[in-house]
VEXTIGU-426410 format. One record per atom (N, C-alpha, C): residue in three letters; x, y, z. Coordinates in Angstrom, 1 decimal, decimal comma. Each point is the difference from the previous one (the first is absolute). Layout:
// VEXTIGU-426410
+-----+--------+--------+--------+
| res |      u |      v |      w |
+-----+--------+--------+--------+
| ala |      X |      Y |      Z |
...
+-----+--------+--------+--------+
***
This chain:
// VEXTIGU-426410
+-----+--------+--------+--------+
| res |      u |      v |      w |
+-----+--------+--------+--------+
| unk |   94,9 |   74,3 |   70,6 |
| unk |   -1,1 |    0,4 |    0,9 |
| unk |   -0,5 |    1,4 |   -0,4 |
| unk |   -1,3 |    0,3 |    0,1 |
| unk |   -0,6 |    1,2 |   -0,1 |
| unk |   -0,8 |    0,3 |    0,8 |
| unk |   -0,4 |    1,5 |   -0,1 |
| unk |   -0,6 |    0,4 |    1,1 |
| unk |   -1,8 |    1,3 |   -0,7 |
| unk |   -0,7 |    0,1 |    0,3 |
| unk |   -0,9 |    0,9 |   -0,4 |
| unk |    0,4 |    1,1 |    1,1 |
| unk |    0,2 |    1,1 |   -0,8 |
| unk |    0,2 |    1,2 |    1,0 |
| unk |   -1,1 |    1,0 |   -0,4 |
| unk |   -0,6 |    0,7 |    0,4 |
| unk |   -0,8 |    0,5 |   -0,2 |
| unk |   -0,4 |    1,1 |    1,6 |
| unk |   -0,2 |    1,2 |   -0,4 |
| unk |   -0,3 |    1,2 |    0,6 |
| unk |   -1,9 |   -0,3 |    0,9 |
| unk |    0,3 |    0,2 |    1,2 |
| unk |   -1,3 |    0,1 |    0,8 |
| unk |   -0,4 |    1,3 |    0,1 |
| unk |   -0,9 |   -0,2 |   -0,3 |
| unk |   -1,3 |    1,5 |    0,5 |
| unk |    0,0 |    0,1 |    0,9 |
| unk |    0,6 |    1,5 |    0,1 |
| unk |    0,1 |    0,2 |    1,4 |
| unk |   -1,3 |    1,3 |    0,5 |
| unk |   -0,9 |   -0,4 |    0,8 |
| unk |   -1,2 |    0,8 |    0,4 |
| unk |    0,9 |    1,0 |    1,0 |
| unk |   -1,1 |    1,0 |    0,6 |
| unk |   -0,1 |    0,7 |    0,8 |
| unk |    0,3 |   -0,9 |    1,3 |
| unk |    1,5 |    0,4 |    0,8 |
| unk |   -0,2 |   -0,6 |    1,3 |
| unk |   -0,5 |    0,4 |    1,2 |
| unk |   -0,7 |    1,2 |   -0,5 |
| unk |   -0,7 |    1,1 |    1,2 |
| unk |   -1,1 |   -0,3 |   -0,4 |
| unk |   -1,0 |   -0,1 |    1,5 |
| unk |   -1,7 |    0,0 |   -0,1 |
| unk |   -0,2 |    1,2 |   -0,5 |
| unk |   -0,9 |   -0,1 |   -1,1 |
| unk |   -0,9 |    1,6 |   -1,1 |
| unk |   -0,4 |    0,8 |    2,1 |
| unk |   -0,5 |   -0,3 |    0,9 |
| unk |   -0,1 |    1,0 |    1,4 |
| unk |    0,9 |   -0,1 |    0,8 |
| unk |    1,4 |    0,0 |   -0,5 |
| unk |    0,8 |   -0,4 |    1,4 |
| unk |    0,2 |    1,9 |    0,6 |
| unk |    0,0 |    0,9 |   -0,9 |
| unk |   -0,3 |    0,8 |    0,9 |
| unk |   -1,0 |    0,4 |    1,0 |
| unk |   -0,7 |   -0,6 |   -0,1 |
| unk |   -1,6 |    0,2 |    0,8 |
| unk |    0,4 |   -1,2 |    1,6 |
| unk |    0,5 |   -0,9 |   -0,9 |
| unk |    0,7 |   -1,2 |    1,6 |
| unk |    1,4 |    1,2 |    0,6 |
| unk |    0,3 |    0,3 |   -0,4 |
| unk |    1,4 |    0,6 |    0,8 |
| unk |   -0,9 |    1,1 |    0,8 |
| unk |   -1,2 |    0,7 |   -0,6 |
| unk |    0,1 |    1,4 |    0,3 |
| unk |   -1,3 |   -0,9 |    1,5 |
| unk |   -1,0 |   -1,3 |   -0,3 |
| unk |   -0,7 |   -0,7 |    1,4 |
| unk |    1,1 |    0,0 |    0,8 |
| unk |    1,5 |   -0,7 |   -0,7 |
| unk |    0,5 |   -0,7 |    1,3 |
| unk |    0,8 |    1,8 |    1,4 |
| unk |    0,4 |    0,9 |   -1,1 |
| unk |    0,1 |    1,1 |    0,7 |
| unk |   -0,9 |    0,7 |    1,0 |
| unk |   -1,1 |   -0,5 |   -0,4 |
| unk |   -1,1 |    0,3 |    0,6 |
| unk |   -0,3 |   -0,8 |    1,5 |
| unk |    0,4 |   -1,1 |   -0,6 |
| unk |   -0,1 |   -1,2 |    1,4 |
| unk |    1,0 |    0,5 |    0,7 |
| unk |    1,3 |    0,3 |   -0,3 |
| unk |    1,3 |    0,4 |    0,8 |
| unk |   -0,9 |    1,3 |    1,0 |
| unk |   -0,3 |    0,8 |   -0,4 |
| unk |   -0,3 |    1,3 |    0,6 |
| unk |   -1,5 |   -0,6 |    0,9 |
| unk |   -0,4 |   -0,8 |   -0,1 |
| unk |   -1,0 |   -0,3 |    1,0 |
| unk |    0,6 |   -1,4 |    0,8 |
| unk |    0,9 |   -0,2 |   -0,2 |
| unk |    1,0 |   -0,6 |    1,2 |
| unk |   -0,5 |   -1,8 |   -0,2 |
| unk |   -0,5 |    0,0 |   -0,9 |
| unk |   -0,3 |   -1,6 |   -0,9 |
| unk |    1,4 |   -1,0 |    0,1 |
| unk |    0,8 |    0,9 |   -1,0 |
| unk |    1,4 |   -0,7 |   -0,3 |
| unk |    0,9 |    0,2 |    1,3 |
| unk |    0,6 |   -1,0 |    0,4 |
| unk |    1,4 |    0,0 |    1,2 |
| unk |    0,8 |   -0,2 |   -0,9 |
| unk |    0,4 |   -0,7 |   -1,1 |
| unk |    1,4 |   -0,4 |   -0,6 |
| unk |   -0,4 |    0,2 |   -1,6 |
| unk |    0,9 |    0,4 |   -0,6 |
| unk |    0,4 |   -0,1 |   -1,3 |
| unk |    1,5 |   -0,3 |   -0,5 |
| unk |   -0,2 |   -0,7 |   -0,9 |
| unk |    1,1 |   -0,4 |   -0,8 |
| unk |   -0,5 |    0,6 |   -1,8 |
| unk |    0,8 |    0,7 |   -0,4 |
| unk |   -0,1 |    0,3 |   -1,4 |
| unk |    1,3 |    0,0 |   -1,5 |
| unk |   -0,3 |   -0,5 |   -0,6 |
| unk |    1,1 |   -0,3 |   -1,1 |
| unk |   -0,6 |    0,5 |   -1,4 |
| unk |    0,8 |    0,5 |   -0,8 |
| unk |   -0,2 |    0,7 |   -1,5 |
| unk |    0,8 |    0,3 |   -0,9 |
| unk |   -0,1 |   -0,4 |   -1,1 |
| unk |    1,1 |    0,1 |   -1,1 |
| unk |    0,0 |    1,5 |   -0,4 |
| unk |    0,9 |    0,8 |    0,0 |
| unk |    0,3 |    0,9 |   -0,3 |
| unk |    1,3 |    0,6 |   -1,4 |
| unk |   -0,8 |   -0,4 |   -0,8 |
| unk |    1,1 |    0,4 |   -1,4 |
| unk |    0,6 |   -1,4 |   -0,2 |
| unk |    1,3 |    0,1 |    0,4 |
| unk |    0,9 |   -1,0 |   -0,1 |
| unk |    0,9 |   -0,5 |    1,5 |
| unk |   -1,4 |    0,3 |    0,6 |
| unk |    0,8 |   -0,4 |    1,7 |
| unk |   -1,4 |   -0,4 |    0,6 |
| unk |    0,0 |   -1,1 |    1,3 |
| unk |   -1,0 |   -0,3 |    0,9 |
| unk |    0,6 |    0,7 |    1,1 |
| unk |   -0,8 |    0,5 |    0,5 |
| unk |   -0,7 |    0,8 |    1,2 |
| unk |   -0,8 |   -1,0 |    1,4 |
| unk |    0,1 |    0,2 |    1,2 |
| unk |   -0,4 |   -0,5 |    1,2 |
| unk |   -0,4 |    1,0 |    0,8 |
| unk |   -1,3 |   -0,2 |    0,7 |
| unk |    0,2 |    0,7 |    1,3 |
| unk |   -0,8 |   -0,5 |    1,1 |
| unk |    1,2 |    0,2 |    1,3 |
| unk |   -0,7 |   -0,8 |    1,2 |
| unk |    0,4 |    0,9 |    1,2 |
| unk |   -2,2 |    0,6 |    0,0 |
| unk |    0,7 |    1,4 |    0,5 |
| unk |   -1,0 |   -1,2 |    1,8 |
| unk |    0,8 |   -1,1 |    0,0 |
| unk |   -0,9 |   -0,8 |    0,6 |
| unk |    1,0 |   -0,9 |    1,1 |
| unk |   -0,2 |   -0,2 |    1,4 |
| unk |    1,4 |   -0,8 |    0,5 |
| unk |    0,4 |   -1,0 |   -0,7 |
| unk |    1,5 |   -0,5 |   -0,2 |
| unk |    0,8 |   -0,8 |   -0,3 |
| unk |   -1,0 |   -1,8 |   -0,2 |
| unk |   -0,2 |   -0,2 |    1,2 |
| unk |   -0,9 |   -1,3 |    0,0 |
| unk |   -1,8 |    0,1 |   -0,9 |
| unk |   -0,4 |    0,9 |    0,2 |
| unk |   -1,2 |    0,2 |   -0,8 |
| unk |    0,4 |   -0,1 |   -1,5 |
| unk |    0,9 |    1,2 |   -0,6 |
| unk |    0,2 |    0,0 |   -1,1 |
| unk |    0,7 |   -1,8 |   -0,6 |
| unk |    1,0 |   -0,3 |    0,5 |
| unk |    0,0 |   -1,5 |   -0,2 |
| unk |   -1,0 |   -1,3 |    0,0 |
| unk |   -1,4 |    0,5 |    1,0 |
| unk |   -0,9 |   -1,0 |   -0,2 |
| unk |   -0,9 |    0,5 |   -1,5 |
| unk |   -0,3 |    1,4 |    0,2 |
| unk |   -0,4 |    0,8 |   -1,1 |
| unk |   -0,1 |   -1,1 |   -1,7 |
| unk |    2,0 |    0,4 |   -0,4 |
| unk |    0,9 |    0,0 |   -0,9 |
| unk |   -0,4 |   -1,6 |   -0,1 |
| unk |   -0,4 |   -0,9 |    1,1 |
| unk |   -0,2 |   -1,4 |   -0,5 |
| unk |   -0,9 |   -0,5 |   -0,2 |
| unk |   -1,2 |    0,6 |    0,4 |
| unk |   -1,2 |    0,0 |   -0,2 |
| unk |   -0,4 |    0,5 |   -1,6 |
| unk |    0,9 |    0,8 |   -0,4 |
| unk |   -0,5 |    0,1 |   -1,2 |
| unk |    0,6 |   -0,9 |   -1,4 |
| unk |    1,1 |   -0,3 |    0,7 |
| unk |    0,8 |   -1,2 |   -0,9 |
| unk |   -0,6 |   -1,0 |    0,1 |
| unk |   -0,7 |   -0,3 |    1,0 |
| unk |   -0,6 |   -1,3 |   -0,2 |
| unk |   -1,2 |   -0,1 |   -0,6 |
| unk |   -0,8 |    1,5 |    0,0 |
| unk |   -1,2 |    0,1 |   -0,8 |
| unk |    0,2 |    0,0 |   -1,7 |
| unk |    1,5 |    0,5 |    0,0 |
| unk |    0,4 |    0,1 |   -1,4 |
| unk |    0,4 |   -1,2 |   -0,9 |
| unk |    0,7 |   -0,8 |    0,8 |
| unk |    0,4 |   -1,5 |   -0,3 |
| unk |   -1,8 |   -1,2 |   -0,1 |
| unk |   -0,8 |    0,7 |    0,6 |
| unk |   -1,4 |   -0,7 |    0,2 |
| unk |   -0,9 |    0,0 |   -1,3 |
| unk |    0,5 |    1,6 |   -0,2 |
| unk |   -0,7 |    0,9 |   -1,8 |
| unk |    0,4 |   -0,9 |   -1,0 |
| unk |    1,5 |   -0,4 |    0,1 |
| unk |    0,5 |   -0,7 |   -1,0 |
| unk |    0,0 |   -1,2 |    0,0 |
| unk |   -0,6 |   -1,1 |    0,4 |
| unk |    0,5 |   -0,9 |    0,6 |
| unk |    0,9 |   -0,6 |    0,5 |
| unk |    0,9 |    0,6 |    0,4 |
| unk |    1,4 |   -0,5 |    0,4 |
| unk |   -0,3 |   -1,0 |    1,2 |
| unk |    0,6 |   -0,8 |    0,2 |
| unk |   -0,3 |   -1,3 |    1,3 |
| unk |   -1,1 |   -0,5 |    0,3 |
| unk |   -0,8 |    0,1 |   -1,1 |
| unk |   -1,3 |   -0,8 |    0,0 |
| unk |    0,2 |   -1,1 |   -0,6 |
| unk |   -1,1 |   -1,1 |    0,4 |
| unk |    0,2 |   -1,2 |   -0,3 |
| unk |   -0,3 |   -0,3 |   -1,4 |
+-----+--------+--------+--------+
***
């Protein structure tokens, strides 16, 4: 048996404006827009969380986005 192995191109996983989105969404925080945040980030060789948000928010948060992420990919689609 064999296999083709071969190396993926790997792009930019940051949007070219994600500072310009962090620096809106700070913006919305400070004009009382945002109630909840959940945030996650790879840092070096470690992931990072923050849930500076109640326990049940941050959990609805954290699945809301897994499920947007499993949607990106197709995961459990027909």
């Amino acid at each position: 048996m064999s296999a083709d192995v071969f190396d993926l191109v790997k792009g930019n996983p940051m949007p070219a404006d994600f500072p310009g989105i962090l620096r809106e969404l700070a913006d919305r925080v400070e004009r009382g827009e945002v109630g909840a945040f959940v945030g996650c980030y790879h840092d070096g060789d470690r992931y990072e969380f923050l849930y500076p948000s109640s326990l049940n928010d941050s959990l609805v948060l954290a699945s809301l986005l897994q499920h947007r992420t499993c949607a990106k990919y197709g995961v459990g689609q027909p």
